[in-house]
N, C-alpha and C positions, 0 to 999 in steps of 0.2 A: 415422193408422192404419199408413201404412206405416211409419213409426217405431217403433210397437209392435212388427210383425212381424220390423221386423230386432232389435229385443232380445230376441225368442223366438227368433231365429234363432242368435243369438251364445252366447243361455244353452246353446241345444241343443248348438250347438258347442264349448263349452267341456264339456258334459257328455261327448260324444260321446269330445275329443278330451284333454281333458285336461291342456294343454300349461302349462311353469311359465310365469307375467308378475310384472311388474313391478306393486308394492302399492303404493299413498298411502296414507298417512290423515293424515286434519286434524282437530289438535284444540285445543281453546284453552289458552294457557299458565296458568300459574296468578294469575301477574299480569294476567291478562285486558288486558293488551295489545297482543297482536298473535295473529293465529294459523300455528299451525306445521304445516308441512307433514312427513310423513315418509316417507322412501321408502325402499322395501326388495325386495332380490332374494328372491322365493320360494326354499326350498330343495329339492332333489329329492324328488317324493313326496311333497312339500305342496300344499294348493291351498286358496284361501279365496274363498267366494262367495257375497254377501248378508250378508257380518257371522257367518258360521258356518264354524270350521274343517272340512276336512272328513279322514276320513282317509288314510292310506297309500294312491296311486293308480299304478297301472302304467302310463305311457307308452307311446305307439305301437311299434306293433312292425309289420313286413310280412312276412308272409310265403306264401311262393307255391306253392300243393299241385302235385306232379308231374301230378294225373288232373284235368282239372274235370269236374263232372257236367252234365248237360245242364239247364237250368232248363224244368219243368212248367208249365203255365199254370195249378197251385194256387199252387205257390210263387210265381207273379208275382204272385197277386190277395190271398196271405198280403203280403209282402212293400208292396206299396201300399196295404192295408188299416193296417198298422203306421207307413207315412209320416203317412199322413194323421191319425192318431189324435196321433202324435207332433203334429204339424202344427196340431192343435187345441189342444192341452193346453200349448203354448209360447204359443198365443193369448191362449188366458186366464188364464197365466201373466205375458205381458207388458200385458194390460190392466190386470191388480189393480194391478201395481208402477206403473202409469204413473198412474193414476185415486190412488193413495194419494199419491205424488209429489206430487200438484197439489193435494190436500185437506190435507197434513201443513205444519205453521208452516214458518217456515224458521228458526227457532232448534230443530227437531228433528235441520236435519242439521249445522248452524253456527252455534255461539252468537254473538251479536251484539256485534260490539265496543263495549266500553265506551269514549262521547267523553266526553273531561276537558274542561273547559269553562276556556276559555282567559284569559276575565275576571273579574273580582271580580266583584262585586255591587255596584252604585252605591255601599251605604253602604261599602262597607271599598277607596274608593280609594284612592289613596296618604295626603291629606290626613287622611285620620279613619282611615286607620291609625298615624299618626304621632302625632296626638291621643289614641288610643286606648292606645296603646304609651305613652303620656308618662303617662295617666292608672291607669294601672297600676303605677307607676314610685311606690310608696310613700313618701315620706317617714319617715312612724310604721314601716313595715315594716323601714327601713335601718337605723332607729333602734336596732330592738329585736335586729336580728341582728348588727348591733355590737357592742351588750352581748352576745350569746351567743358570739361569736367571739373574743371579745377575751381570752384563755386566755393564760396565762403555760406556761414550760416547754415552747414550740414543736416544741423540734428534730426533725427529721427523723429517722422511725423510732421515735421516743417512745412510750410510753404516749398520750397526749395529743395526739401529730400523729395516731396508729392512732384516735382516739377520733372528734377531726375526718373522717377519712374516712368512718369507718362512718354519722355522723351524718350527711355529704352523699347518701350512697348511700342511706341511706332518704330523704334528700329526694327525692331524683331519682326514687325510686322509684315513691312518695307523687304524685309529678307524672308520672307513665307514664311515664319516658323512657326505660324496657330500658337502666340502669346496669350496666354492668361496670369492672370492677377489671382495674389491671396491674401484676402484680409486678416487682420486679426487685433483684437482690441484687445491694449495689454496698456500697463500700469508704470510709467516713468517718473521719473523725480527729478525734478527741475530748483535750481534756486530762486529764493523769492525776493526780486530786485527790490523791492519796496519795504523789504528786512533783510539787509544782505549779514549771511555768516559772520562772526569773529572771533578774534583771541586774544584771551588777555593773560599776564603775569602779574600776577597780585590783582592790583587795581590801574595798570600800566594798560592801555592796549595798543596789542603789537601789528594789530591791521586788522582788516576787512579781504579776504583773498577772492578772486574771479573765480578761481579755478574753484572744484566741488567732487566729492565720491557719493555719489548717486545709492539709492534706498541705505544710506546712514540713516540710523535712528533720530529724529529729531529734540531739542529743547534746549536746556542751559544745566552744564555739568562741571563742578570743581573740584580739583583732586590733585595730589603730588605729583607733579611731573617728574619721569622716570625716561631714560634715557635708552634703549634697545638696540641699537644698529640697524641692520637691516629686516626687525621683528622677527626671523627664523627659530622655531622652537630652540634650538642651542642658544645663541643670543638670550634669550627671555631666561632658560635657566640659568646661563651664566652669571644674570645680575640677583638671581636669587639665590645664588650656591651660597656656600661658608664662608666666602672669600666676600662677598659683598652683603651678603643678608640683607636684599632689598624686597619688601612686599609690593605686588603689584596690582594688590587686591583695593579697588577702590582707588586707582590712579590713572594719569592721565598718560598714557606711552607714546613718548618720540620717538619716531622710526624714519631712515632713509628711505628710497624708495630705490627700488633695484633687488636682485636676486630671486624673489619670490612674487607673485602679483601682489598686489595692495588687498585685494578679496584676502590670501592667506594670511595677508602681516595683522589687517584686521580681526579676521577669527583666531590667531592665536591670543592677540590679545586679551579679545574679551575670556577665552579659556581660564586665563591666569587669572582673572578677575577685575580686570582694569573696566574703568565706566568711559572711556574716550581712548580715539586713536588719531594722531597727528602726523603726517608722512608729506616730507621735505625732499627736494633732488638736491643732495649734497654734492657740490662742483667734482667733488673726486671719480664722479662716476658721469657726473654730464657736465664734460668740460666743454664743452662750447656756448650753453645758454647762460644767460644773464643771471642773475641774483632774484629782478621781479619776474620768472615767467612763472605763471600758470599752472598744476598740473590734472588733469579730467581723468575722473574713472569712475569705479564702482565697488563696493565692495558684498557682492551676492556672491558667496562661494561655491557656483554653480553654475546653470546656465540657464536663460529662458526667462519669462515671467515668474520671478518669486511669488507672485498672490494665485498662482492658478499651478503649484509644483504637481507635473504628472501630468497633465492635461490640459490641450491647446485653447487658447484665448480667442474661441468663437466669441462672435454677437450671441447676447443672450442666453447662454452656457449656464445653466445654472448649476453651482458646486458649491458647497459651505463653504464660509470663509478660510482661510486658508493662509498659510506662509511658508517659503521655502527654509527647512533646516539648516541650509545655506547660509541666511541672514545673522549678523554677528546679534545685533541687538542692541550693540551700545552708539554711541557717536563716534563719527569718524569725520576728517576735514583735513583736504593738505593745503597746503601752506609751502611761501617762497621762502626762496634758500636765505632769501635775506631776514623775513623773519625767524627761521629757526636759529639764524645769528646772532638775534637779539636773544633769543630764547636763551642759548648755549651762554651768553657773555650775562645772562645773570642767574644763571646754576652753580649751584652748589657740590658739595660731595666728593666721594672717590673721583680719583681720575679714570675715567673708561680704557679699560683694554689697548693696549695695539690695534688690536685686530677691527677696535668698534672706530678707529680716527680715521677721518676724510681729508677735506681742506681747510675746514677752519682754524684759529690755533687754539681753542680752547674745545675739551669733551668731556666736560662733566656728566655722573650719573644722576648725580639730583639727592636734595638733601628732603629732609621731613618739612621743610617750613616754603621749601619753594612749589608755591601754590599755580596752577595755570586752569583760567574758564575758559571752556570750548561752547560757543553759541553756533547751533545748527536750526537753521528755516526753512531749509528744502520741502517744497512744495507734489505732494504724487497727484499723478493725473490721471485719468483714462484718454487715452492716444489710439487712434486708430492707424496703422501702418499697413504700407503692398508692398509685400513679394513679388520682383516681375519676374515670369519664365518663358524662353522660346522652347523647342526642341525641332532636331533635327531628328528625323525616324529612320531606323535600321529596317531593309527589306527580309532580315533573315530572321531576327529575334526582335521585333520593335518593341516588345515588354520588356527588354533589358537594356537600363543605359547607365552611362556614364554622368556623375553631374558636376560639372565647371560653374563652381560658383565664384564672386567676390560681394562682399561689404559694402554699399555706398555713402553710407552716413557716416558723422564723425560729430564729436562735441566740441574737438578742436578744426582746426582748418582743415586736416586730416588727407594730406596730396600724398604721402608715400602711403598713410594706413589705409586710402581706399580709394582716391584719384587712378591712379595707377592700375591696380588691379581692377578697378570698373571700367577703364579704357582698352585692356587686354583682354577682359571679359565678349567686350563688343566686336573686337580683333578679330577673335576668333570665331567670334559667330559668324564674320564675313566671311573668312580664309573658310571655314566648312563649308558655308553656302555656294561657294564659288568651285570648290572642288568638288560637290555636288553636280553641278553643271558641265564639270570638263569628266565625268564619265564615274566618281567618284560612289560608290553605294555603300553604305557604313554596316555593317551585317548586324549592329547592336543604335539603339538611339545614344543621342548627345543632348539633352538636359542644359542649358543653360540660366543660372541663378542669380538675381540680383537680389543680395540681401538686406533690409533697413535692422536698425533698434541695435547693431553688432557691438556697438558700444555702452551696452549695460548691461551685455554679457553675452552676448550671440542669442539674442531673443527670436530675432528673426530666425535664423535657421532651427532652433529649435520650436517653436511654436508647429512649424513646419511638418517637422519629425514627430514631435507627436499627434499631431491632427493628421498627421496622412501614415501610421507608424504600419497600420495595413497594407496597403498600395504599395509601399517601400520594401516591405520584409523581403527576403533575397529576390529582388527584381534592380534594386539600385546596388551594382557592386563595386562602384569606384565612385569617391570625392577628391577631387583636384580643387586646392583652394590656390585661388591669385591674389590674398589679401598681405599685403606687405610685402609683392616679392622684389621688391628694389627697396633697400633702406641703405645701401652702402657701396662699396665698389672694394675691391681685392679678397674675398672670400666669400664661401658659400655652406649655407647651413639647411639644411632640412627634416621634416619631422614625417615618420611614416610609417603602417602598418608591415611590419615584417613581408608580409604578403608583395609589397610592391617594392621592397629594396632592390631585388635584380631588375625588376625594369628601371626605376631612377638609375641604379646605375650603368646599366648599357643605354638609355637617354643620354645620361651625361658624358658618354663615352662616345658618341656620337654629334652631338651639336658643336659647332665648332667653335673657337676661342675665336675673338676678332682678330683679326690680321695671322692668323696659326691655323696649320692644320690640321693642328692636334683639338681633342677635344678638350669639352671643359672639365673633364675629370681630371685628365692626366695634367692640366695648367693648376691642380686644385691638389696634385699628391698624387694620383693613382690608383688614390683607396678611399669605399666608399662610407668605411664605419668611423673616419674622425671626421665625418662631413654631417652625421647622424645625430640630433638629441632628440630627447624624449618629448613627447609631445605632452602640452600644457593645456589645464582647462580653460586658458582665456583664448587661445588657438579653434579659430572657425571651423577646422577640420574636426575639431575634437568631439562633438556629441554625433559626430557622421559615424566614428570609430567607440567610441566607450560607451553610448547611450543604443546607439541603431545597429551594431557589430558590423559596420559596410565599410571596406577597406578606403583608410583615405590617405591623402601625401599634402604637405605646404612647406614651402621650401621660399628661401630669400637672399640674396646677394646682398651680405653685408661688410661692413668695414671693421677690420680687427681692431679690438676684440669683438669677438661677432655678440658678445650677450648685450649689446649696446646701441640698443632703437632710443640713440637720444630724445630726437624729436617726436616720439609716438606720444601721445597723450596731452602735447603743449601747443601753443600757436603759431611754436616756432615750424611748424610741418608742412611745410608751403615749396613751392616750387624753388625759391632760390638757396635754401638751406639743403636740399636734396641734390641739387645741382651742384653745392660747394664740397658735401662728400664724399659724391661720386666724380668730381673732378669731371663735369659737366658731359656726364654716360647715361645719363638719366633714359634719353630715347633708345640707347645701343643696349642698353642693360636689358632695356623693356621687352626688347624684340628678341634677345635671349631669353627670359624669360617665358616668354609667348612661346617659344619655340621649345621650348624645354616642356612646358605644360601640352602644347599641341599635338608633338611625336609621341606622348604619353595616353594620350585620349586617341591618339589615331591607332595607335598598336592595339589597344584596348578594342577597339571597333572594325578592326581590321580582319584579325586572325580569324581562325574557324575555333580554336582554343583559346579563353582566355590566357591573359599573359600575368597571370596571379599565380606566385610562390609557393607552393604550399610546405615547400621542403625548409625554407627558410625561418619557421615557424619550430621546427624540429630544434635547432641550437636554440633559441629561448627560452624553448620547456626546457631543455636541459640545463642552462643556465639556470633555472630560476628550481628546480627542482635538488641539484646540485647544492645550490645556497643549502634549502631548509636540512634537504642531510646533514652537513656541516652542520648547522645549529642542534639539531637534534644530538647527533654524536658527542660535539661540546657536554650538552646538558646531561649526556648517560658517562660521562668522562668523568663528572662534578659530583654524580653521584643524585641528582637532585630528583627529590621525593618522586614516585610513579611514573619517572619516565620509562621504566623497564615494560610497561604496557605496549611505548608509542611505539610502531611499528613504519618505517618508512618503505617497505616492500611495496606496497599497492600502488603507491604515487609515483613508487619507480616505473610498474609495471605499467600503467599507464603513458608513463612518460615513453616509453618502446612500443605502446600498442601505437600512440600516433605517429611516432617515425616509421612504424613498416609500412601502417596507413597511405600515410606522405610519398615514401618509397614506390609502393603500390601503383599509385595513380600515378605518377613519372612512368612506368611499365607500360601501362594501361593506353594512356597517352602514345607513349613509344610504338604501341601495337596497333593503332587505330588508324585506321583508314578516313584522312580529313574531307574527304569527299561525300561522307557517310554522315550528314546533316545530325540526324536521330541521334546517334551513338555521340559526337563532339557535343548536342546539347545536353544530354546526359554526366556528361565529364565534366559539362561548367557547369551543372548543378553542384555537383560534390565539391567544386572548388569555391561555388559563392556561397556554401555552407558552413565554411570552416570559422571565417570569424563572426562571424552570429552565433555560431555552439559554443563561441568565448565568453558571450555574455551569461553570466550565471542565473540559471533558470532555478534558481534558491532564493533569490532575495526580492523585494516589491520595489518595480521601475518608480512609483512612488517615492517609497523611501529611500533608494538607494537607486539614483538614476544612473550612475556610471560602473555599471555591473560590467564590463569588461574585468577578466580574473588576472591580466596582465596588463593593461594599459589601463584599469579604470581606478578608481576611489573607492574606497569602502572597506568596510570590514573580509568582502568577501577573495579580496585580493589576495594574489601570491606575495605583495609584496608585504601586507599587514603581517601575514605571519612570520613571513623573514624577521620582521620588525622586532613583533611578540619574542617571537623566541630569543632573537640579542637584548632584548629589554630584562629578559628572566635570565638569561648567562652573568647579563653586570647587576644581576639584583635589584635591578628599576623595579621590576615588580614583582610578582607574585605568579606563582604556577599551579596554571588551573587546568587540568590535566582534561574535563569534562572540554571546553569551549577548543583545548588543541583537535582531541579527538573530530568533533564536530568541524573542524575548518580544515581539518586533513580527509576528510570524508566527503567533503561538498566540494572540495578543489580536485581530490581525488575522480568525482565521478564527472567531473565537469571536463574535465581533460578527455576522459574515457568516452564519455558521450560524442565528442565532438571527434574524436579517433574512428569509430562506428561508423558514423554517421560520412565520414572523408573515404570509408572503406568500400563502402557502394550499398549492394543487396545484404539480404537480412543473411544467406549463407555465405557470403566474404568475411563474416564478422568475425572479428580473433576474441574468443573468449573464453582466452587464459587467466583473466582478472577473475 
């Protein structure tokens, strides 16, 4: 009761007095998960009380009459007559409110937060979701959407590429996944049928070729032909050492094509000085195609629209003109193996190398007089291209997802480079949606990507990446590419951030071989590091990893020797050549595949932890910090000017700060309670931070777009200075004691940043550096 009375007593007082306070309310978000409080200064001559505005109220005033009257003993027994009424009417005013209080739910003044239930349900634990996911994984379904994908006239911006999208976008649709489209207007180079390419020797010409390398320089260019192998900087010097003293300055360079992309055989060329580059499939490396095919590429030593380098190719974006560093500058054009036949059978010179002969019987280097014109018409446009995306959303983290992308377009027929992977694409947005439905709730989203323009350089994906490079930053922590992952049958090759090596290989240690029930590791070795190369920049995964630092994996069932995607870039890439490879696995392959990419996005979206490495990260600093010791010591051995300055202690120390790091958060993890939501998103902060602290926050995404300090390009890499420093051991160059400092200082703290920052709070920090 007495508590009643002081709520009549306060009501009365705020009647009486009026004065402004401070308002809460609480109300529940719309996400109904958590509730929000709000609070607010009343303003003057507002006042709210019981849920009802009230109006305009005038504020205390005092003031004090010259005369007072003498008070009556009417007016005292008026006046205590008025208390007490008042007195009563607060009474049972504060009774109703406190008697309704007690009688009212309590979701009348608080709605109830809604608990998300933290485990499965017996049947969908991990086991019989993997089961369930494999048996959704169609066979007949791959089948059939093979045949409907498998579309000729591919390119990018097509009739036919616009057709493929719109048909994904109602798939996506068809499976709820709130599809949107991304434009972007970017700059292709087409040949110009009405002046097609050609090649001559002297005044001979050797053809007209279908095939074309996309943003070559255009015109008409004559110079010695010189002979390279496979254009790899050793090659190139080789034909200019002592041994041949050939210049390559103002020449036309033949090169096979294999070992390096054509983007690199091209810019080394132009390097040397050459004004043309010609690149042939020589049968020794693609024995099964003809003499006349074809071969499609590019040579942008990058990724993305070269005219707009840094920044996404909106409508109406305006940026000064512009071109990627990327671009060689000179002419480029390949050419059939038949012409480079005729080419070879009228050259002159040394005999080439060993090492430079293929199939034909003659390898000439090329003499002074044997002359070859390269005529180039390729045609640039402005193309408008769509990105299609579904997503499937996580109830626990839905700002964090996974993204399973593939490629759709092709300049060739392109059935293993992007048939394939566009129909496993679609696979699995079914196999999700469906295990969605049978109880399935992904605690992170899944991100599904179809990408156009992939063939003149992964324009699409990155156009992507940088127009949305906000949105993305540690919110996207895994890329799964399905682009090429059937090119072969009896071996298996994959490319991937350290970060996701233990899951690839306990995936692969899991899915099972056909007819075995062993897995596909243990039919592949046991081991998961000769299954491993490095990943390349004409690789769709790659500007996910070197450009964005967001961990990614692409992986392909090929035919020994694995470096050998005959049919990637020709006409010959069509279903029945893919069939003849794989000794007609082509559907069985696929559905491993799918399967391989699937239990990899499910563990990913599954766990309460990511399932990302961090310890695995630990052996490649050391590796790669290991090298430059060696090189340094070499050079304090040799004696060589001012190295008694360079000091390798810091970069060591760093290299240990991020293994306790690493260590640490295995501990951390170990001690953590998974049921503890806050504390496990907390942990997969630090862990989607690690390779984003890779990319080096010293150089301009501009100028140096693949700032990864291990996996990317550039000066700013571990691996340039390994380089540097064995270039100054054999006396290649010069020792610039200034530029070592400085790239031992930038790798040095970039390592140490990114050790920090895996460590957690600002007092975890080891700062022994």
């Amino acid at each position: 009761m007495a508590g009643t009375i002081d709520q009549a007593k306060m009501k009365f007082s705020r009647i009486v007095n009026s004065r402004s306070y401070t308002r809460f309310n609480q109300s529940q978000n719309p996400d109904e998960e958590s509730s929000r409080v709000e609070v607010k200064l009343s303003v003057d001559g507002e006042e709210e009380m019981d849920g009802t505005e009230q109006g305009p109220v005038q504020h205390d005033t005092y003031t004090r009459s010259s005369h007072s009257r003498p008070w009556n003993r009417w007016r005292i027994l008026v006046w205590v007559g008025g208390v007490l009424v008042i007195f009563c009417v607060g009474l049972l005013i504060g009774y109703s409110i406190h008697r309704k209080s007690d009688l009212a739910p309590c979701s009348s003044t608080v709605p109830p937060i809604q608990e998300v239930p933290l485990n499965y349900s017996p049947s969908l634990d991990w086991s019989s979701l993997v089961r369930l996911l494999n048996d959704k994984l169609s066979s007949k379904a791959i089948e059939e959407k093979l045949s409907e994908f498998s579309q000729s006239d591919r390119k990018a911006g097509s009739f036919v590429d616009n057709k493929l999208a719109d048909n994904i976008h109602d798939i996506f649709t068809q499976l709820n996944m709130d599809p949107w489209v991304d434009e972007h207007f970017v700059k292709l180079q087409y040949p110009d049928k009405s002046k097609p390419n050609k090649v001559l020797f002297g005044s001979e010409d050797i053809g007209s070729p279908d095939g074309f390398l996309a943003y070559s320089e255009t015109g008409r260019k004559e110079g010695r032909v010189v002979y390279a192998n496979y254009g790899q900087l050793s090659d190139l010097e080789t034909v200019q050492n002592e041994t041949y003293r050939l210049s390559l300055n103002g020449s036309v360079v033949l090169m096979r094509a294999g070992k390096i992309s054509m983007a690199q055989k091209v810019m080394n060329a132009a390097k040397m000085g050459a004004i043309a580059a010609l690149i042939y499939p020589d049968q020794a490396d693609y024995k099964t195609i003809s003499g006349e095919t074809d071969l499609y590429g590019h040579v942008h030593l990058g990724s993305g629209d070269p005219y707009t380098p840094g920044f996404p190719s909106f409508n109406h974006t305006q940026f000064p003109p512009a071109k990627s560093s990327g671009l060689p500058g000179i002419l480029a054009q390949t050419i059939t193996a038949n012409m480079a036949r005729a080419i070879f059978a009228k050259m002159g010179g040394d005999n080439a190398p060993d090492r430079f002969k293929g199939e034909f019987h003659s390898y000439k280097l090329g003499r002074e007089s044997d002359s070859v014109t390269v005529v180039v018409n390729n045609n640039l446009a402005d193309t408008k291209i769509h990105n299609v995306f579904g997503v499937i959303k996580g109830y626990m983290d839905p700002d964090r997802y996974v993204v399973i992308g593939a490629q759709r377009d092709s300049l060739s027929l392109g059935y293993a480079k992007s048939t394939v992977g566009t129909t496993l694409l679609l696979e699995l947005a079914s196999a999700f949606t469906e295990l969605k439905k049978d109880g399935f709730r992904p605690k992170r989203s899944i991100v599904f990507a179809s990408w156009t323009a992939g063939d003149f350089g992964n324009i699409g994906v990155t156009e992507w990446l940088e127009g949305y490079w906000a949105s993305l930053d540690r919110k996207a922590f895994t890329y799964i590419s399905l682009d090429g992952v059937v090119t072969g049958a009896g071996s298996f090759r994959a490319s991937a951030s350290p970060l996701l090596h233990t899951l690839l290989q306990k995936t692969l240690g899991k899915v099972k071989s056909p007819g075995s029930n062993s897995g596909l590791l243990q039919s592949y070795g046991g081991v998961l590091s000769p299954l491993l190369k490095t990943m390349q920049m004409d690789d769709s995964a790659y500007p996910f990893l070197a450009m964005s630092g967001i961990p990614s994996v692409s992986f392909s069932f090929v035919s020994p020797p694995a470096s050998a995607k005959e049919y990637f870039g020709t006409n010959l890439d069509d279903q029945a050549h893919l069939d003849s490879v794989t000794n007609q696995k082509v559907v069985e392959l696929s559905v491993l595949a799918a399967q391989v990419a699937g239990q990899m996005a499910l563990r990913l979206v599954h766990d309460q932890i990511l399932r990302l490495d961090v310890t695995k990260y630990s052996d490649d600093i050391t590796n790669r910090v290991s090298a430059i010791i060696q090189h340094v010591d070499a050079l304090k051995n040799n004696k060589v000017n001012k190295t008694e300055s360079l000091s390798t202690k810091w970069l060591n120390a760093a290299k240990s700060s991020y293994s306790r790091a690493a260590a640490s958060l295995n501990t951390d993890i170990g001690n953590t309670d998974l049921n503890d939501m806050e504390m496990c998103r907390i942990i997969n902060n630090r862990i989607m931070k690690v390779e984003h602290n890779f990319l080096s926050p010293y150089v301009s995404l501009r100028d140096v777009p693949f700032r990864h300090i291990f996996l990317g390009n550039g000066w700013q890499t571990a691996t340039d200075l390994e380089m540097y420093l064995g270039d100054v051991h054999e006396n290649k160059t010069s020792f610039d004691i200034d530029q070592v400092l400085n790239k031992f200082a930038l790798l040095t703290w970039t390592i140490q940043g990114c050790a920090n920052d895996l460590a957690g709070d600002i007092w975890s920090l080891d700062n022994e550096i």
